[in-house]
DRENMAR-944549 format. One record per residue (C-alpha): residue in one letter; chain; x, y, z. Coordinates in nm, 3 decimals. Each point is the difference from the previous one (the first is absolute). Layout:
 gumi sevo       x       y       z
    A    A       X       Y       Z
...
REM end
This chain:
 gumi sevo       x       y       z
    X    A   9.342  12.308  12.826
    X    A  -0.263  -0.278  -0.031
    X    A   0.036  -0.229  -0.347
    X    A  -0.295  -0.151  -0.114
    X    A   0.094  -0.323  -0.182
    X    A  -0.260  -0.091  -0.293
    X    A  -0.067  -0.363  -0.028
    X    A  -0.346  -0.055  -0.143
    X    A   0.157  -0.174  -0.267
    X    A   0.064  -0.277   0.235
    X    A  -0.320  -0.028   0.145
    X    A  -0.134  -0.010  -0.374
    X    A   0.244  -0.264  -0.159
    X    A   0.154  -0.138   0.336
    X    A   0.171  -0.319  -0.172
    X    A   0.342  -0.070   0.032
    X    A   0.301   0.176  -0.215
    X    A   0.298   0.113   0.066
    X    A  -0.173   0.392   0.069
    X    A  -0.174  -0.174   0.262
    X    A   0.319  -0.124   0.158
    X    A   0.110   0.357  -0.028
    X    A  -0.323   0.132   0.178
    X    A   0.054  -0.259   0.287
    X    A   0.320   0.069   0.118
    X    A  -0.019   0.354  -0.062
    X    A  -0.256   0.037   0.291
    X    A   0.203  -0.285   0.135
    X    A   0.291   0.227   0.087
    X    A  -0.141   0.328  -0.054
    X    A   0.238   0.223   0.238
    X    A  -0.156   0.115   0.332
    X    A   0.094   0.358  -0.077
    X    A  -0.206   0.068  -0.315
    X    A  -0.382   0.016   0.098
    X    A  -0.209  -0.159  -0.212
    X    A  -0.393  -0.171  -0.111
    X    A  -0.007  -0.290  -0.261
    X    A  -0.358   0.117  -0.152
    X    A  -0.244  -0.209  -0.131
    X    A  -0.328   0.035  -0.124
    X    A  -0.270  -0.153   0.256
    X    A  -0.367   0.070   0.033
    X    A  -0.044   0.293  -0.252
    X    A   0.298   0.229   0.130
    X    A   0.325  -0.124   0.092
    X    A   0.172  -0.212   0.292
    X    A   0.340   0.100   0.163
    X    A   0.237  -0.247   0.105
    X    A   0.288   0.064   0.178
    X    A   0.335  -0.191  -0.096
    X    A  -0.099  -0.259   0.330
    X    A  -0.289  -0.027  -0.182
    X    A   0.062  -0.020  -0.350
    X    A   0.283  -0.300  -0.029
    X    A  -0.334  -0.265   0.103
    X    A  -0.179   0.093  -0.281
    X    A   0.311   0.003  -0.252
    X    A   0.100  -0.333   0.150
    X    A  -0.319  -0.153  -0.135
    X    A   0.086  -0.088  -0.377
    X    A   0.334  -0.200   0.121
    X    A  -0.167  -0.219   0.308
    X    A  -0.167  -0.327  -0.083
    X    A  -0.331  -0.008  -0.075
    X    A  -0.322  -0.219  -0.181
    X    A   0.073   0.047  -0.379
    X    A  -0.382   0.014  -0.014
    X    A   0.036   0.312   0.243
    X    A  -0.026   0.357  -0.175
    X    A   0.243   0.194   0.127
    X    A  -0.171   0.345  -0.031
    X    A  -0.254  -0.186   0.307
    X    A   0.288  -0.041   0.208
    X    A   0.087   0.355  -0.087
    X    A  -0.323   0.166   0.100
    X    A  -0.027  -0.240   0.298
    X    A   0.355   0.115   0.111
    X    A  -0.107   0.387  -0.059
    X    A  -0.362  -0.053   0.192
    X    A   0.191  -0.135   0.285
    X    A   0.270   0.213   0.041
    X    A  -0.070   0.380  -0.136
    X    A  -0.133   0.211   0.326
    X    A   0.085   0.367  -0.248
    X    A  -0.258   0.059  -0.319
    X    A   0.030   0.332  -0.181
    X    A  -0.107   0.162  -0.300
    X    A   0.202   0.147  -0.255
    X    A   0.027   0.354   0.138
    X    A   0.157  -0.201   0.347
    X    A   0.246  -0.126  -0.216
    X    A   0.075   0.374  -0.059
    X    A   0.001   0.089   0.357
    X    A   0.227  -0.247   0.161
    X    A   0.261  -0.063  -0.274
    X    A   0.253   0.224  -0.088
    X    A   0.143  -0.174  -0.289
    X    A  -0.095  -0.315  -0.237
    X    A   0.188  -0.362  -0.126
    X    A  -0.176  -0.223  -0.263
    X    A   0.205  -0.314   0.078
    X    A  -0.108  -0.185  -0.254
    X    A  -0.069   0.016  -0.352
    X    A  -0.374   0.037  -0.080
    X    A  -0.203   0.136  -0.253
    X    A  -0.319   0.013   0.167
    X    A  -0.150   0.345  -0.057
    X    A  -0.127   0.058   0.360
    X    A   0.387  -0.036   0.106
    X    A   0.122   0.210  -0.291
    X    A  -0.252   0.230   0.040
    X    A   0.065   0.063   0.398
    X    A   0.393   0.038  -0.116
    X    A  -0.092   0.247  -0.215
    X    A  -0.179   0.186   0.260
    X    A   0.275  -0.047   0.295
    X    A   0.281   0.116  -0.275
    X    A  -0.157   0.387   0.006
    X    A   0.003   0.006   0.369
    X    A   0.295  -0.224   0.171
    X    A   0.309  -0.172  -0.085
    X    A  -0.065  -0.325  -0.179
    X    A   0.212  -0.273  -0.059
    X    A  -0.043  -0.329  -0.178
    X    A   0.245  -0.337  -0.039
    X    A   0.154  -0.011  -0.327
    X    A  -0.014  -0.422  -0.101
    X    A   0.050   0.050  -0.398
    X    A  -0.117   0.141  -0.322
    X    A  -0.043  -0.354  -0.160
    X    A  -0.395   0.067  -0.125
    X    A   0.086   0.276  -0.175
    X    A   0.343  -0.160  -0.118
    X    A  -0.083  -0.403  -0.025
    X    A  -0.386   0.065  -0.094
    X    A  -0.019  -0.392  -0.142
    X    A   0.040  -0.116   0.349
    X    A  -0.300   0.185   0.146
    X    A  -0.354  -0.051  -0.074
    X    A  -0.228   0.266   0.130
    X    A  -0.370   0.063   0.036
    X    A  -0.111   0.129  -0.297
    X    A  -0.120   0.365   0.092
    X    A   0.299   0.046   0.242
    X    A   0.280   0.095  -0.188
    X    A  -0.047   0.385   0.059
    X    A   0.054  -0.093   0.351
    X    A   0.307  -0.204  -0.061
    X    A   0.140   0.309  -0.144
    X    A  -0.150   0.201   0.284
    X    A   0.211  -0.183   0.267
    X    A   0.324   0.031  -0.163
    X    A  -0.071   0.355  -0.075
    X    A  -0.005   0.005   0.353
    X    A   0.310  -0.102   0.046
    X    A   0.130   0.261  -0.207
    X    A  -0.163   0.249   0.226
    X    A  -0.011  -0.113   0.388
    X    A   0.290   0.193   0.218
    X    A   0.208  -0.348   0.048
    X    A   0.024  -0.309  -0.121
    X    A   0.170  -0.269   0.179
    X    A   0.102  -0.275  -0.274
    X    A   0.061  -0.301   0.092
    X    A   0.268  -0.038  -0.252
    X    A   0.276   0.190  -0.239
    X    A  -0.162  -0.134  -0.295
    X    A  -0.375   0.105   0.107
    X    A   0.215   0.367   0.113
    X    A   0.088   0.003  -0.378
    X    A  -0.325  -0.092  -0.165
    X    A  -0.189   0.235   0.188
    X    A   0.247   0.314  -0.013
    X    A   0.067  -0.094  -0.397
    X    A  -0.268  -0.160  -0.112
    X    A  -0.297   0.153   0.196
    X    A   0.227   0.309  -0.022
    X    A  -0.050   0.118   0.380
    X    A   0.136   0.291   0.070
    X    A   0.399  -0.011   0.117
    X    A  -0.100   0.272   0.260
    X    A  -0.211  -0.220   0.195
    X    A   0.093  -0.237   0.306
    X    A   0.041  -0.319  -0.194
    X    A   0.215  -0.280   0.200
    X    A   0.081  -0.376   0.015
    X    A  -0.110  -0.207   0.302
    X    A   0.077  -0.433  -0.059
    X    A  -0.303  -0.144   0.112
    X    A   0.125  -0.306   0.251
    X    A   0.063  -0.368   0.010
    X    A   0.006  -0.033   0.380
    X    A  -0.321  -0.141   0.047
    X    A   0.115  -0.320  -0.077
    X    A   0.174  -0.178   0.286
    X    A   0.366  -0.117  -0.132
    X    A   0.038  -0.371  -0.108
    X    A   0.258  -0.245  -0.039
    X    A   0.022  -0.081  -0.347
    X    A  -0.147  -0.357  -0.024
    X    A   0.216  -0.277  -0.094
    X    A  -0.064  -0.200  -0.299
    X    A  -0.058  -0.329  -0.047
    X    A   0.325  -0.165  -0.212
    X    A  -0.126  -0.069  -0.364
    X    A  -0.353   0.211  -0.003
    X    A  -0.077   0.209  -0.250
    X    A   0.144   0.372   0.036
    X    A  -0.322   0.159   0.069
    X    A  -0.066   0.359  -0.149
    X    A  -0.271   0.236   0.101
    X    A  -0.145   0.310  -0.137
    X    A  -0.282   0.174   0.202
    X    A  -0.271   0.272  -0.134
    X    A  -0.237   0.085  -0.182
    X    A   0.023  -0.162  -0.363
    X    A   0.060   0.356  -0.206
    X    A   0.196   0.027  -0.333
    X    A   0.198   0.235   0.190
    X    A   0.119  -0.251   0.267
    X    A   0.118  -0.232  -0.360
    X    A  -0.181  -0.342   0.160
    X    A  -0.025  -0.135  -0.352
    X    A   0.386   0.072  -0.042
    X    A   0.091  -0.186   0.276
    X    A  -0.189  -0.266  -0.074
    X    A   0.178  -0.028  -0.357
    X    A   0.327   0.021   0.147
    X    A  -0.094  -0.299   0.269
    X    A  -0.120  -0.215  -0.297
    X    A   0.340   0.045  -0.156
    X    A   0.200  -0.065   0.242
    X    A  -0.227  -0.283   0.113
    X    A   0.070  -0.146  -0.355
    X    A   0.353   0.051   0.033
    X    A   0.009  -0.212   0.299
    X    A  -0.037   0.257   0.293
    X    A  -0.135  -0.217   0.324
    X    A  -0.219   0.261   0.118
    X    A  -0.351   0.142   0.043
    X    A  -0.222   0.272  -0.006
    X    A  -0.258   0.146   0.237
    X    A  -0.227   0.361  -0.064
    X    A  -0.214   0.131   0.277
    X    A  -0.227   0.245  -0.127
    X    A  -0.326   0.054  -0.075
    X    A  -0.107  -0.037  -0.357
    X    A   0.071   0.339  -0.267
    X    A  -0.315   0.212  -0.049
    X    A   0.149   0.150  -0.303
    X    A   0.122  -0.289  -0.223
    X    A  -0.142  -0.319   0.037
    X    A   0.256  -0.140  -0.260
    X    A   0.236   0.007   0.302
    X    A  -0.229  -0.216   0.241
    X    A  -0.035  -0.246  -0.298
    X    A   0.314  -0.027  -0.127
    X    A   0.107  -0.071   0.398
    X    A  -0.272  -0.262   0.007
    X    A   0.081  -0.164  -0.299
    X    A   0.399  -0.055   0.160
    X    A  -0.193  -0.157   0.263
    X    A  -0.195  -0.247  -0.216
    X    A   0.247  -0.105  -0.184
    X    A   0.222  -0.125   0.313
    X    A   0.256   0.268  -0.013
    X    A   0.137   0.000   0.359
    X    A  -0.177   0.326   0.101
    X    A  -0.285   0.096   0.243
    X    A  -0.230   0.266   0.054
    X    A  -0.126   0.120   0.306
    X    A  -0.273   0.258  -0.005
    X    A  -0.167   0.048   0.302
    X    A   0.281  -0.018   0.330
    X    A  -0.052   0.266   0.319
    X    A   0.363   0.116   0.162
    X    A   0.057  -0.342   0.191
    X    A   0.016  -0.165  -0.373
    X    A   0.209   0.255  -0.154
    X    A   0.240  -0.024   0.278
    X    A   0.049  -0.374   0.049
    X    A  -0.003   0.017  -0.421
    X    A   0.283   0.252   0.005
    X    A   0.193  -0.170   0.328
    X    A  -0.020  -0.333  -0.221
    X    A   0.138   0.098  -0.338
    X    A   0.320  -0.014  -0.092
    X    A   0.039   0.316  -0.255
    X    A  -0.240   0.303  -0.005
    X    A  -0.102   0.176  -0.309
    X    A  -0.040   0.398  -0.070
    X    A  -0.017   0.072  -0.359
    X    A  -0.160   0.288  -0.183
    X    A  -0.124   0.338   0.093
    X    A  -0.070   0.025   0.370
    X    A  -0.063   0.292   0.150
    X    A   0.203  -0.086   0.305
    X    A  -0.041  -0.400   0.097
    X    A  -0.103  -0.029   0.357
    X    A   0.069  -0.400  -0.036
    X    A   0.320   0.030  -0.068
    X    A   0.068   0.134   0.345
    X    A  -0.241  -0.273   0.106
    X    A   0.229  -0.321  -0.180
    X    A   0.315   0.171   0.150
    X    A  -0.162  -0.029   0.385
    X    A  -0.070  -0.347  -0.104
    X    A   0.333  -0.094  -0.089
    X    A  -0.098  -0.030  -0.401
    X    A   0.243   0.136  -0.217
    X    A  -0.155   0.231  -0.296
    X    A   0.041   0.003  -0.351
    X    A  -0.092   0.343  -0.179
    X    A   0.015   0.202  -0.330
    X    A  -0.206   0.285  -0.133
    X    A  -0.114   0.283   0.232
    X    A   0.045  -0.152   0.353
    X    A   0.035   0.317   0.244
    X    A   0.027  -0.253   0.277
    X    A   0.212  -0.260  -0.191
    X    A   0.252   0.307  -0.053
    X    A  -0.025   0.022   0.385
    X    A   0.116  -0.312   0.111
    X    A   0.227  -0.035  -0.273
    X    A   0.338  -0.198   0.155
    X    A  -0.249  -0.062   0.326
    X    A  -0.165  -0.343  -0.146
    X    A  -0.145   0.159  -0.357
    X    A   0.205  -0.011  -0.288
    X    A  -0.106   0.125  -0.359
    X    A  -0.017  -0.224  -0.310
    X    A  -0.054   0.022  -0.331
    X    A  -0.345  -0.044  -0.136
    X    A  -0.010   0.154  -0.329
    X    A  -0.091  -0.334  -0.186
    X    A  -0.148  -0.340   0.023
    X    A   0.382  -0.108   0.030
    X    A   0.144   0.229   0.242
    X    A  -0.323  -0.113   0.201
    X    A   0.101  -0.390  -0.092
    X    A   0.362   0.085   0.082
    X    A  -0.060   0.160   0.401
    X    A  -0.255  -0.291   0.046
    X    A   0.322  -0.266  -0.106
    X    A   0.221   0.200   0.184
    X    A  -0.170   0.063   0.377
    X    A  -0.117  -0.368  -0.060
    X    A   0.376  -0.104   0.118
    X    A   0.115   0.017   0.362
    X    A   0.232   0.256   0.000
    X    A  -0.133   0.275  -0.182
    X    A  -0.275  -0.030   0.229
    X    A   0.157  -0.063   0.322
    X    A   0.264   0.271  -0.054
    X    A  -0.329   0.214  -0.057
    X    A  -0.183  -0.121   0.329
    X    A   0.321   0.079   0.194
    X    A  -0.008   0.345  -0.075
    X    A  -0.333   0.052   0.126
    X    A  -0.043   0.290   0.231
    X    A  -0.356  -0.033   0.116
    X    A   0.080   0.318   0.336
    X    A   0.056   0.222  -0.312
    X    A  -0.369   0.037  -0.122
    X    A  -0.125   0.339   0.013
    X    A  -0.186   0.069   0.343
    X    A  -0.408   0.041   0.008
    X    A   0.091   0.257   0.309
    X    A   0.219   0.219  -0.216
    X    A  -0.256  -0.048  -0.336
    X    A  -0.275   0.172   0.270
    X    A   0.216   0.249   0.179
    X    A   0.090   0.130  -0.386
    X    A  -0.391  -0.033  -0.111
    X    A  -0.123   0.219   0.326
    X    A   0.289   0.252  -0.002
    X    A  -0.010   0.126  -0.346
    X    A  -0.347  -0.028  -0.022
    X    A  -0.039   0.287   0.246
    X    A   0.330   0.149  -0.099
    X    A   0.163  -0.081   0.363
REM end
């Protein structure tokens, strides 16, 4: 059985998320044992990559590059140099046997070509979360595309498998979505193992306790929260600061403001909103707490603070904060500005903190090898 794996979505909107950094190590450590083509569209049909092939061009959002350089050129340039197979749609019939959409997309022509392939073969898709049709506030679409918003997750209601990446996306999409019980619905933890394991750094005697939060700046994700609870327990005498790294929110601009004005106003915080992986890391490696609060859908940095010897802070839905609970995350409460003011006091002393550190277990992160052996063997039911 040949899998094709679906990725124009990539090659349309190639920038960096964490679906990306799903993408990429999936082909990184796709087993040997399940034949498959990563398929693009190139030059009016489609390309086939293989999964040599296919890691290269999924590499390209996290490598350093001119921020006056458009990714989607280095995309196409990648594809023109590398694809050597171009089919048309009826190929795509011929030399697959069954179907995974990787990545959430609601571009018709992928929908559409789904739609077809679920009459004919056994289709699978990766189940990340329900949150657009359950946190709508945090997602601004196109206007015209919301039929195929609910198109896509009506497909996940109706592929063969789904392979969730979490037991909180499992329950959204079986309860919410209402997928039928019947159907080949599993968990696979996407992994943390990409990150090499670090030391965690040692701090200078007196600095400020140094706090970081990383993502996108959605209501969903509580970045204004946080911030509250820092200015309280700044004001109650906390010697600490503040970092975000994320790009600004698309849906609420009060967020990005209200962030800014923090800033202006000399509040020890700072915001960081362009950084590729080399940032992030040596950001992560260098704080002294890491933050996970709100609804996540699983929390791939979490597994990446815990290689880097940063002890995590969570509350909320945190599938991978659950994970590593007792393994260097531990969950807080974050109902309030003062429960917010109160963890900030607290992991600003020593030995909360340290005791917190010391039970890091960064070799306990979920694997990227078993994430793809999962993916490949349920999506063609081996």
């Amino acid at each position: 059985m040949t899998l094709g794996i679906d990725i124009e979505q990539f090659v349309t909107d190639p920038y960096g998320t964490g679906i990306q950094r799903v993408l990429h190590q999936l082909a990184l450590n796709w087993p040997a044992d399940v034949p498959a083509s990563f398929v693009v569209p190139f030059q009016g049909g489609f390309g086939l990559l293989t999964p040599e092939e296919a890691p290269g061009l999924l590499a390209l959002p996290f490598a350093p590059r001119d921020p006056e350089t458009d990714l989607r050129d280095l995309v196409n340039a990648y594809l023109a140099a590398t694809v050597t197979v171009r089919v048309q749609l009826g190929d795509l019939l011929a030399v697959h046997d069954g179907w995974l959409l990787p990545e959430v997309s609601y571009l018709p022509s992928v929908l559409q070509r789904l739609e077809i392939f679920e009459r004919c073969m056994p289709t699978a898709m990766i189940g990340y979360d329900a949150l657009p049709m359950t946190q709508p506030a945090n997602y601004r679409f196109v206007p015209g595309t919301a039929s195929w918003v609910r198109e896509y997750f009506r497909h996940l209601t109706r592929v063969d498998s789904v392979i969730c990446i979490s037991d909180y996306a499992a329950d959204e999409i079986t309860g919410r979505l209402r997928r039928d019980l019947r159907k080949t619905t599993i968990v696979a933890h996407p992994g943390g193992d990409h990150i090499a394991v670090r030391a965690p750094k040692v701090r200078e005697e007196g600095a400020p306790v140094r706090f970081l939060r990383l993502g996108t700046l959605e209501a969903r994700k509580q970045p204004v929260e946080i911030l509250a609870g820092f200015r309280q327990a700044i004001a109650q005498g906390a010697n600490a600061e503040l970092v975000f790294i994320g790009k600004p929110s698309a849906s609420d601009q009060a967020i990005n403001d209200t962030i800014a004005a923090a800033i202006d106003e000399g509040l020890p915080v700072t915001w960081i909103t362009h950084a590729d992986d080399a940032l992030v890391y040596d950001e992560l490696h260098r704080a002294d707490v890491f933050l996970s609060i709100g609804i996540e859908g699983y929390g791939i940095p979490v597994l990446e603070a815990i290689r880097l010897g940063t002890p995590v802070l969570y509350s909320g839905i945190q599938p991978a904060g659950e994970l590593m609970e007792g393994k260097g995350a531990r969950e807080i409460q974050a109902t309030s500005t003062e429960s917010l003011a109160a963890a900030f006091l607290r992991f600003s002393v020593a030995n909360d903190r340290d005791q917190l550190a010391q039970e890091i277990g960064a070799a306990t992160v979920p694997t990227w090898k078993a994430f793809a052996d999962s993916v490949a063997h349920h999506s063609t039911g081996r």
